[in-house]
N, C-alpha and C positions, 0 to 999 in steps of 0.2 A: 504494500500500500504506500500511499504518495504519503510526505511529509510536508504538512499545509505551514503556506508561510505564514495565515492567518493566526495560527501563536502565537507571533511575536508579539510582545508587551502584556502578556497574559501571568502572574504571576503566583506565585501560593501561599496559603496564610505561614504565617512565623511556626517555627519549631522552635521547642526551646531544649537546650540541651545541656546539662552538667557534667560541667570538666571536672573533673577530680585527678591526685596526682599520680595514683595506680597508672591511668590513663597516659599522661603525660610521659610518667618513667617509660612503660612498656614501647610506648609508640618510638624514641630514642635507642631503646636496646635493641628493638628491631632491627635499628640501622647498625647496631654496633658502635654509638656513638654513646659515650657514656661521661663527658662535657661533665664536670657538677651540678652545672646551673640546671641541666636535665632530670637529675637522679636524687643529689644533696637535699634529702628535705630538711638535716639538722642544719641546714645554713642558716644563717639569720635574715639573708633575703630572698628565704624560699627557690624555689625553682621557675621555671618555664619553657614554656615549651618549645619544640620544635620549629624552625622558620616554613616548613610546609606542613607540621599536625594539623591545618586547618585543611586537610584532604577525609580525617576520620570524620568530624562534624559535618561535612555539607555531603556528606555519602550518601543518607539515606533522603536527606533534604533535596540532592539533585533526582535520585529516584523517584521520590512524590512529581516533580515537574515531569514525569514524562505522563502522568494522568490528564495534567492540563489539556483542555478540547485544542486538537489541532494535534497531539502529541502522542493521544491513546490511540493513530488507526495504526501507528507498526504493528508490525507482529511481532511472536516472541521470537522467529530464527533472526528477524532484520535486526532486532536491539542486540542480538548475542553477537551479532555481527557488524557490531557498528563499535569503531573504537576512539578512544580518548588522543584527540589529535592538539591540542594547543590547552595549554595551561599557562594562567598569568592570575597571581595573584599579590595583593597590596595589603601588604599588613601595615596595620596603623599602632598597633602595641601587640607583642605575643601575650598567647595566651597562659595562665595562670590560673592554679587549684583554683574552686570553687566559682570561677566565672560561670553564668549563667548566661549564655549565649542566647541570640532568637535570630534566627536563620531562616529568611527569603530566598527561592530561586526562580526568576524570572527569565523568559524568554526574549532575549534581545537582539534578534539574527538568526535567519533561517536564508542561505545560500543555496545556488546551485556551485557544485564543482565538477570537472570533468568526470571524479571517478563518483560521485553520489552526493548526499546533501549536508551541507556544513554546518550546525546549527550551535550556537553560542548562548549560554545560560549563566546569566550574570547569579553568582550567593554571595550575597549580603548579611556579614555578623555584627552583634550590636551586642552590646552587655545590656544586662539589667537594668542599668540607665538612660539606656540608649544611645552611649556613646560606640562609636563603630570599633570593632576591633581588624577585621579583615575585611573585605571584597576581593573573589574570586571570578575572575570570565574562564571557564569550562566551555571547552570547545570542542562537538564530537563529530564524528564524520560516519554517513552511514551508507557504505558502499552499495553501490549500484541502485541506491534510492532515489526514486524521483523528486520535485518538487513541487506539489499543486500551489500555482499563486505565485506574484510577481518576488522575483528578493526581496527580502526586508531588512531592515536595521534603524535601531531605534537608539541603540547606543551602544560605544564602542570605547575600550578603555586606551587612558590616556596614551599617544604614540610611545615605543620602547626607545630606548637611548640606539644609538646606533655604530657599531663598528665604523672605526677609523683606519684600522690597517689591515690589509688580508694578506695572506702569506708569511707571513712574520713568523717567527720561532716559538714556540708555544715554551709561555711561563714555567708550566710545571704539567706531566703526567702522573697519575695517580693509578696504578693497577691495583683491582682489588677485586678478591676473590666473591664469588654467589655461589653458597649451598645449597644443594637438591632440597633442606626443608624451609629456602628464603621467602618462597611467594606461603606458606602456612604461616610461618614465621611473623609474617607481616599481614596477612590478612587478619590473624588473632587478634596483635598487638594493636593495629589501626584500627580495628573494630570497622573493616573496611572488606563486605561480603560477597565476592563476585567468582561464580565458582570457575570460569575459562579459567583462574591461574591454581586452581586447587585439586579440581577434580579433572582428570584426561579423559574420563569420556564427554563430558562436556567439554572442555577442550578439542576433542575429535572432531564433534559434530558443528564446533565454529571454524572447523576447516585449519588450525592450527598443529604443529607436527608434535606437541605436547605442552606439558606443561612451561610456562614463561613470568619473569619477574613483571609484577606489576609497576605501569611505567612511572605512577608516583615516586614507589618506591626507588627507582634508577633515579630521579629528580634529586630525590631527597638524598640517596648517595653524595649527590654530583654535592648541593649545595654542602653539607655536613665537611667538605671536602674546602670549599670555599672559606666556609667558617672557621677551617681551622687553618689556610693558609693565606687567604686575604682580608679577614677580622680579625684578626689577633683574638681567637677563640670565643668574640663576643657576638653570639646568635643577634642581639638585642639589635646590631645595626644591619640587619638583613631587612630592606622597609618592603624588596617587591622580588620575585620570582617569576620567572617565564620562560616557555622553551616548547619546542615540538618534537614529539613523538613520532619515532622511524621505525627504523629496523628492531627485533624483539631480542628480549634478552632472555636464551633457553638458563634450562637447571639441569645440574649444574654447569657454571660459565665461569668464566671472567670479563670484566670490563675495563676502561680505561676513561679517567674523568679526568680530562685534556681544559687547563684551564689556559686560552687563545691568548686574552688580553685583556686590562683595566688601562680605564680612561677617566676622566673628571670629565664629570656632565650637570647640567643647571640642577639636575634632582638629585646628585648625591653621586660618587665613585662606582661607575658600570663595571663589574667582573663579568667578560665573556666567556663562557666553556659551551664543552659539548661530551659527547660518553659515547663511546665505541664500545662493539662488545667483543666478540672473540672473535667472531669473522672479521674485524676490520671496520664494519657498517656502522652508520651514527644511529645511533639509539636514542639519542637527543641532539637535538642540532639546535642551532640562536639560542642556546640556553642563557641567561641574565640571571647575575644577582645584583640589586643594586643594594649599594652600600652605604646607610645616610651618617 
């Protein structure tokens, strides 16, 4: 079934969702990053989380938006076959025990692309107050899907910083090993339930050669990676993330998280990288941290 661009601007009511710091710890040890400020709850300024844990909370929150009218005619092979292709998300504070989150996903871009339809789902976090803690654009792509209805776009996040030099010598490679139990490992821990990276028969049947890391999780590598060689180990100046999803990362693998270049730009210090995996292929390409 076609995917109607009449969604666009159709959004869901608020989730609300409580962080706790079980939560926090796990979704870091996942990564194998084990940072203080992640795990230390005896520290006297707490912990926090992750520069990408805002991928466990808007999980099931991006879920709900596929009910929205215009959203429910896929079917369930077209959604198991439709993947997570651009991520960009603007953290305004990381997250922190006992936030009470309330989390919006809204349709804001429904594309046609050569290979299927593009469709972009702005989630929106707010604390208890209402003060924002992140905005997320989730971007999926859903092969060989048509599009009923003209393109749309209602709103599109701020433009990315932009490479200045191409070919250069890349700053630092990072190889780092993926165990056959990475994608359980993280799907537990993120509290993040999608069975293509868990189960091989589902896996099978989305046409995949098995089991593969889920691409957050490559992300979150890559940055955890930045964090600790172009923030002087401090998550807290990680303000925005972005980058797209290529080639997959089998179990078990190894990758390589190739950090290109840093620049000064009007919104804070761009770190460009990208994550190869064992063939060679980008696994993330235009990946951005920016640094404030």
């Amino acid at each position: 079934m076609p995917l109607r661009s009449s969604t666009v601007g159709r959004e869901t009511d608020p989730t609300a969702t409580q962080i706790d710091a079980r939560w926090l710890m796990a979704y870091a040890a996942a990564l194998g990053d084990m940072l203080p400020c992640y795990v230390d709850t005896a520290s006297q300024d707490g912990i926090v989380g992750h520069p990408l844990f805002s991928v466990g909370p808007d999980w099931p929150v991006f879920l709900n938006s596929h009910g929205l009218e215009g959203n429910e005619l896929l079917s369930a092979q077209e959604r198991l076959c439709g993947v997570h292709y651009t991520h960009d998300v603007i953290n305004h504070r990381l997250v922190r025990p006992d936030d009470e989150l309330h989390t919006t996903a809204k349709v804001v871009s429904v594309e046609r692309r050569r290979s299927g339809a593009y469709q972009v789902v702005r989630l929106h976090s707010s604390d208890a107050g209402g003060a924002p803690v992140y905005t997320t654009y989730y971007g999926s792509l859903y092969r060989g899907v048509e599009v009923e209805g003209p393109d749309c776009c209602v709103e599109r996040a701020a433009p990315l910083p932009q490479r200045r030099n191409t070919g250069q010598e890349a700053r630092s490679i990072s190889p780092l090993s993926i165990a056959a139990s990475a994608p359980h490992v993280y799907t537990e821990c993120a509290r993040i339930w999608n069975p293509i990276h868990t189960d091989a028969a589902v896996a099978r049947r989305a046409g995949l050669p098995g089991l593969i890391l889920h691409g957050t999780a490559t992300l979150a590598l890559a940055v955890s990676r930045v964090v600790e060689s172009e923030a002087g180990g401090a998550p807290e100046r990680v303000s925005r993330v972005a980058g797209r999803f290529g080639a997959m990362v089998s179990v078990p693998s190894e990758i390589s998280v190739v950090i290109v270049e840093r620049s000064e730009t009007s919104s804070g210090e761009a770190v460009f990288f990208e994550v190869r995996n064992a063939a060679g292929e980008l696994a993330i390409r235009d990946g951005l941290a920016v640094l404030s």
